[in-house]
C-alpha positions in Angstrom: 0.0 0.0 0.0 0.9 3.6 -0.9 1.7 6.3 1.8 -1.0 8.0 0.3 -3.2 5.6 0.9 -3.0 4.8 4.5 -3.3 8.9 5.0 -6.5 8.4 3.0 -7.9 6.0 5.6 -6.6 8.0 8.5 -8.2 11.4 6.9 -11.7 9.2 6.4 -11.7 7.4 10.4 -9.8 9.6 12.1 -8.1 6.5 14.1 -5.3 6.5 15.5 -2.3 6.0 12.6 -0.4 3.5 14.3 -3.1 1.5 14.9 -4.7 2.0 10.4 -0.7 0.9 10.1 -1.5 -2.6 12.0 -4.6 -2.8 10.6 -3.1 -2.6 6.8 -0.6 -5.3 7.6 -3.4 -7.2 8.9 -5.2 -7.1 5.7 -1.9 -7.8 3.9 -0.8 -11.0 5.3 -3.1 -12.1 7.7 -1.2 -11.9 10.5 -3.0 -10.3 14.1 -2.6 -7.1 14.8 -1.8 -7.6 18.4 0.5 -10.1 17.3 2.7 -7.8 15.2 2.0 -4.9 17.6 4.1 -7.1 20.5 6.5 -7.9 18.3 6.9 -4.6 17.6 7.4 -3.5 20.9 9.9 -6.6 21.8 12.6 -5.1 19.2 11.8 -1.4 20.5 12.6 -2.4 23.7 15.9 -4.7 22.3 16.7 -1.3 20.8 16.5 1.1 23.8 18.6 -2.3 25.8 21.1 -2.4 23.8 21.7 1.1 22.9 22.2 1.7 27.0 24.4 -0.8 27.0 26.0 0.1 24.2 26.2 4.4 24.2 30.2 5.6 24.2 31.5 1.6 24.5 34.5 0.9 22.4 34.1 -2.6 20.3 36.8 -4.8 18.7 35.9 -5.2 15.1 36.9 -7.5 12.3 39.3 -5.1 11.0 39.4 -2.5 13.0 38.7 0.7 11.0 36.6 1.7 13.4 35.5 1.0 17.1 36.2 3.6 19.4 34.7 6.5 17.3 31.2 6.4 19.8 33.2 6.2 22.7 35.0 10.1 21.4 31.9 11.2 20.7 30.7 10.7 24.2 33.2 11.9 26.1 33.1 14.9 23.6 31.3 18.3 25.1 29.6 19.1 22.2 30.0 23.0 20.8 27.1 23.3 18.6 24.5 20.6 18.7 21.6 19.8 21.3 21.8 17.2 24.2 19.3 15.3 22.3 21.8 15.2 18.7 24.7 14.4 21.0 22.9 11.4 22.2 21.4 10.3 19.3 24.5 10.3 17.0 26.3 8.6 19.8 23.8 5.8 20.0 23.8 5.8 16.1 27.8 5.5 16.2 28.0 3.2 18.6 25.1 0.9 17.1 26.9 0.8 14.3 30.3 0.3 16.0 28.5 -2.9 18.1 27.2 -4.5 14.5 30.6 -4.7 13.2 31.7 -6.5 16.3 29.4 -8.7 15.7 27.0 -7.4 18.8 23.1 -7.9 19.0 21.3 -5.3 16.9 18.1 -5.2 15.0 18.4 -4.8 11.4 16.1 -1.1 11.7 15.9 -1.7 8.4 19.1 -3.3 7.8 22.4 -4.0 9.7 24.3 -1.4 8.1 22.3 1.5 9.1 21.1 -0.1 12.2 22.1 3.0 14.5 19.7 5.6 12.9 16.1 4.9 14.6 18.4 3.6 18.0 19.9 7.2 18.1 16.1 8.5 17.7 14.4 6.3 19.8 17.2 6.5 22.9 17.0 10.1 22.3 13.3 10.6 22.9 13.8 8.1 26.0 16.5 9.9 27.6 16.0 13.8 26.9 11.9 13.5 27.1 11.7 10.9 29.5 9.1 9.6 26.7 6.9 6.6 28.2 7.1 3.2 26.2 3.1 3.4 24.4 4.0 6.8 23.0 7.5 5.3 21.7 6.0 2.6 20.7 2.8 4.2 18.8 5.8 6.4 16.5 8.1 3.3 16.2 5.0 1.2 14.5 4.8 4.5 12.4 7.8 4.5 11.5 7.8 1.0 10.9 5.1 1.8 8.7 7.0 4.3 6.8 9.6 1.3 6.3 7.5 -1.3 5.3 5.9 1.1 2.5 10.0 1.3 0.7 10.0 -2.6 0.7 7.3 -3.2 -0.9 7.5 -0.2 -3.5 11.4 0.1 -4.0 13.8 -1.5 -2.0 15.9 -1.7 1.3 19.0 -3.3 -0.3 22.0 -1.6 -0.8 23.1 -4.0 -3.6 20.4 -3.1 -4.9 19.3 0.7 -4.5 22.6 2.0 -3.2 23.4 3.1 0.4 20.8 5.0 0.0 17.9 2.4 0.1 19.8 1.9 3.8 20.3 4.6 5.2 17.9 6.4 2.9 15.2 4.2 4.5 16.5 4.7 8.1 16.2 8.0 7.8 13.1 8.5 6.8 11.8 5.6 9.6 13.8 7.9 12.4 12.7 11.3 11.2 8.6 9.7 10.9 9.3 8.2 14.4 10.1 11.8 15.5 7.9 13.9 13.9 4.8 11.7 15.0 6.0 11.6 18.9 5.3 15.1 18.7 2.8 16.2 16.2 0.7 12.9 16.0 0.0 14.5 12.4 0.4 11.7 9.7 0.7 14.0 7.5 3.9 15.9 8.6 5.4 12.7 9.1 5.1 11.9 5.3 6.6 15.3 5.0 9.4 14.2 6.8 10.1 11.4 5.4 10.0 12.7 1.8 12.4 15.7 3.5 14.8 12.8 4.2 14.7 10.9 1.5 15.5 13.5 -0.7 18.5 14.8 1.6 20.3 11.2 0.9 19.1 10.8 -2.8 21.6 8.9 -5.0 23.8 8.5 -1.5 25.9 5.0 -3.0 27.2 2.1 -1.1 30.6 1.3 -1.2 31.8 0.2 2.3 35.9 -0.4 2.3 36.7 -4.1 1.6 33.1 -5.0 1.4 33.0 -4.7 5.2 30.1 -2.4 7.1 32.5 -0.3 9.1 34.1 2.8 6.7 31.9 4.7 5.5 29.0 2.8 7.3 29.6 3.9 10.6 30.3 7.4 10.8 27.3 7.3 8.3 24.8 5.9 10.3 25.8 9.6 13.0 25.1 11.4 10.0 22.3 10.0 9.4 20.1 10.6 12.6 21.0 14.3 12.5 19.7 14.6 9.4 16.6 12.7 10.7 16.2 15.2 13.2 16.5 18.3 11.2 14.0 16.6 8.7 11.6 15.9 11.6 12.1 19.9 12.8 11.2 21.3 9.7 8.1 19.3 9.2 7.1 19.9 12.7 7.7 23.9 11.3 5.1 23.1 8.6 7.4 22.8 5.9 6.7 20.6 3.4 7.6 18.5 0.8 6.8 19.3 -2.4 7.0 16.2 -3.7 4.5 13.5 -2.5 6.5 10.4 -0.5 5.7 8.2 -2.4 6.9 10.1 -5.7 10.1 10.1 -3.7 10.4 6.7 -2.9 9.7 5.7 -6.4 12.3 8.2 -7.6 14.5 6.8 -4.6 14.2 3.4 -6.5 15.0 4.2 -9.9 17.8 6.4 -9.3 19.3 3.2 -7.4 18.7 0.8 -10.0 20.8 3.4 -12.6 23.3 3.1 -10.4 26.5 1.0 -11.7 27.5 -2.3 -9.7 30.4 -0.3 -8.1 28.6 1.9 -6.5 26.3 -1.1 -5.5 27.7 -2.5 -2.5 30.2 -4.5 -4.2 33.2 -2.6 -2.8 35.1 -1.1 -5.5 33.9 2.5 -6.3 33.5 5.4 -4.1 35.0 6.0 -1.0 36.1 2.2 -1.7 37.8 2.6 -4.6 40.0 5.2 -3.2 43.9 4.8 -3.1 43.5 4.9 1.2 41.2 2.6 1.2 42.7 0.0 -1.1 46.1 0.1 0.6 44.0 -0.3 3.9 42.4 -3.4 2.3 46.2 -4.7 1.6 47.2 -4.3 4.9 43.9 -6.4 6.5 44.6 -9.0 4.0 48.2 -9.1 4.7 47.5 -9.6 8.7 44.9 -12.3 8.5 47.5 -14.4 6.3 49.9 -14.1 8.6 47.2 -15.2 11.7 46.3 -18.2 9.5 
């Protein structure tokens, strides 16, 4: 189902969104609504867990590109962003630093840009003391937001660029966001489409083929852009071009993308002369530990 459409149900009932969002999947696949909605709230609550535990840790990663780079930014006394953006792009960093140690995560929507809605959520948690039913009313929203790129474009970086990842995380934090405090579907697809279109044609070319440079720092970026997104909808700015327009043009800007900037390693920040000598040097260590 379109964006568009669910709005179209919420303006006819007036019910509450989250619940028209449960309701849709429902009528999709058949699965209960309570069901889903529990389910829902398990991984929200996995997410708020581990991002306590996780906020400023340093990790050991596979190659170790990265790993400490949350822990800085905590103990960093930030000059020009908010409380809530220093602890949202902390969690974000760190979320990201704990999936390339191979730590427990949930794939929000994918493991590579699985900091983004953490950093939102924790954020919202911590500076707004928010209580869990309000969380988790704007997480199934934003969940909804999700759910509409999978089934019209994608969520793959393979195949839709980084963009489709972070893209989509992006959108899902800045809807989570904008709903907690507006509870006005309508701005929240403003928002969305506002993020979306700040990451369009964003590529995915991790160093190595390993989620840790650019993915990382990316995922820090990210929320903050979430955030803004969300603050200008709440403003009443809008997009002028419909969500789902974006999306769609989301999609088809990542499917003319060439394989290199597809995941696969070799362009971008990947095919750079730093990062190829920095692949060399990973290679040459894990021969000589074998």
């Amino acid at each position: 189902m379109k964006y568009s459409e669910l709005l179209e149900i919420w303006k006819e009932t007036n019910l509450e969104f989250s619940e028209i969002i449960l309701a849709q999947e429902m009528i999709e696949t058949g699965r209960d609504p309570e069901r889903v909605k529990e389910n829902l709230r398990r991984l929200m609550n996995v997410i708020l867990e581990e991002s306590e535990k996780n906020i400023g840790k340093k990790f050991e990663t596979l190659t170790g590109m990265t790993g400490d780079n949350g822990l800085k930014f905590y103990k960093h006394s930030p000059k020009m962003v908010s409380e809530f953006n220093h602890l949202a792009t902390t969690v974000a960093i760190s979320m990201g630093e704990s999936n390339a140690s191979m730590g427990r995560i949930v794939a929000c929507p994918t493991a590579g840009s699985c900091g983004v809605v953490p950093g939102a959520l924790y954020a919202l948690k911590k500076t707004y003391n928010a209580n869990e039913e309000d969380l988790l009313k704007s997480f199934i929203v934003g969940s909804g937001v999700g759910n509409v790129v999978a089934n019209k474009a994608t969520l793959s970086g393979a195949a839709g660029g980084c963009q489709a990842e972070i893209g989509t995380a992006t959108a899902m934090a800045s809807a989570i966001l904008t709903y907690y405090f507006s509870k006005d579907p309508v701005k929240v697809g403003h928002a969305a489409a506002l993020s979306f279109k700040s990451l369009m044609g964003l590529v995915c070319d991790p160093v190595g083929g390993f989620v840790e440079v650019p993915c990382v720092k990316r995922n820090g970026s990210a929320v903050n852009v979430a955030i803004i997104c969300s603050e200008m909808a709440l403003a009443g700015i809008e997009s002028v071009i419909p969500f789902d327009e974006v999306v769609e043009a989301m999609y088809n800007v990542g499917k003319s993308l060439p394989e290199s900037l597809r995941e696969t390693g070799i362009g971008g920040i990947a095919g750079t002369k730093t990062a190829q000598q920095i692949v060399e040097k990973i290679k040459e260590n894990w021969s000589k530990n074998t």
